[in-house]
C-alpha positions in Angstrom: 0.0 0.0 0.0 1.6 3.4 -1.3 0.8 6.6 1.0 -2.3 8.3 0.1 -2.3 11.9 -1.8 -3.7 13.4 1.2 -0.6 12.1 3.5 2.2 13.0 0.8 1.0 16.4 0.9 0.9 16.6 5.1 3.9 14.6 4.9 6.1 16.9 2.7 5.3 20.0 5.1 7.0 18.5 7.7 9.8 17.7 5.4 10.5 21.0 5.4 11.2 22.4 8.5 13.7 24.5 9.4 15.9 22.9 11.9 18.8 25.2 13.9 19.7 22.7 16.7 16.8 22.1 18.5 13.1 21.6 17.9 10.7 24.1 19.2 7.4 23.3 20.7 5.7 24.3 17.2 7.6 22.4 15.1 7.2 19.6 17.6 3.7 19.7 17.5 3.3 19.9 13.4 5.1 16.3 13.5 2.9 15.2 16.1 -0.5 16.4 14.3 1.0 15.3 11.1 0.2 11.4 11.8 -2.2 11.7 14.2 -4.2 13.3 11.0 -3.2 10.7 8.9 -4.2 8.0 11.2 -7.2 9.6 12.1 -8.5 10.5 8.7 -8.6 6.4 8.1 -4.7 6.5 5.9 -3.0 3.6 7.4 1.2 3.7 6.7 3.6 1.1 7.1 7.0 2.3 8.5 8.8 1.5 5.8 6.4 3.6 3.5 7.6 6.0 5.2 11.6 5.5 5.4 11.3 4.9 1.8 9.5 8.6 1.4 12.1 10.0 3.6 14.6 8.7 1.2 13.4 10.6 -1.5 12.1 13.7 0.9 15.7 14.1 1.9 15.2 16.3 4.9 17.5 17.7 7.7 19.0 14.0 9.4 17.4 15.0 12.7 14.1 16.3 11.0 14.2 12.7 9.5 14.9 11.0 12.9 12.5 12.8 14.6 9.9 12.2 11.8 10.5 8.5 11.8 10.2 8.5 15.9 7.4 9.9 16.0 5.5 7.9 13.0 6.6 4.4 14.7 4.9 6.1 18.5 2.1 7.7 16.7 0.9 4.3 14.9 1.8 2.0 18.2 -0.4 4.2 20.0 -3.4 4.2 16.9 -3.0 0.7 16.7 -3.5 0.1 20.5 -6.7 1.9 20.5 -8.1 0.1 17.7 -7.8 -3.3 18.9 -10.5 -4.3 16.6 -8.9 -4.1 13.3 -7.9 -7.1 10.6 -5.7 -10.4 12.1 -2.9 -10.6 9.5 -0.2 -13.2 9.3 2.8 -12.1 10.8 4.7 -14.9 9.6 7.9 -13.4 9.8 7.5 -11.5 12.9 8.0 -7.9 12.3 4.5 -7.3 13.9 2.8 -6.5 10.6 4.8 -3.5 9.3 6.6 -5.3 6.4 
């Protein structure tokens, strides 16, 4: 499953901030409310969806950390509240993000 128009375009905002050293509280945020309005508008990502965007994104290395850090939290905690969703196999024990 590719990432949706809708999260590309919230995605690439935060690809685009302006790091000096140290994240402020607004920045912080706009990464925060970035997935949590992807997962709660019903787009589903796989972390590797979005390592491979980052690739190609190509933001500041600690933007990109911090992005990644806070899409694998952000879909722990979705998933945790929505215990109801689709059994998968997990065959190879990555916990269903491959």
């Amino acid at each position: 499953m590719a990432l949706s128009e809708n999260s590309l375009a919230l995605l690439n905002k935060v690809a685009s901030i302006d790091y000096t050293g140290t994240f402020d509280s607004q920045q912080d945020e706009l990464i925060k409310d970035t997935f949590k309005k992807i997962l709660s508008s019903g787009n589903v990502y796989k972390i590797d969806e979005i390592e491979k965007w980052l690739e190609t994104a190509n933001p500041n290395s600690t933007v990109a950390e911090r992005i990644l850090n806070v899409a694998h939290y952000q879909k722990a905690k979705h998933d945790a509240q929505n215990p109801l969703k689709m059994a998968h196999d997990d065959s190879c024990g990555c916990g269903g993000d491959c």
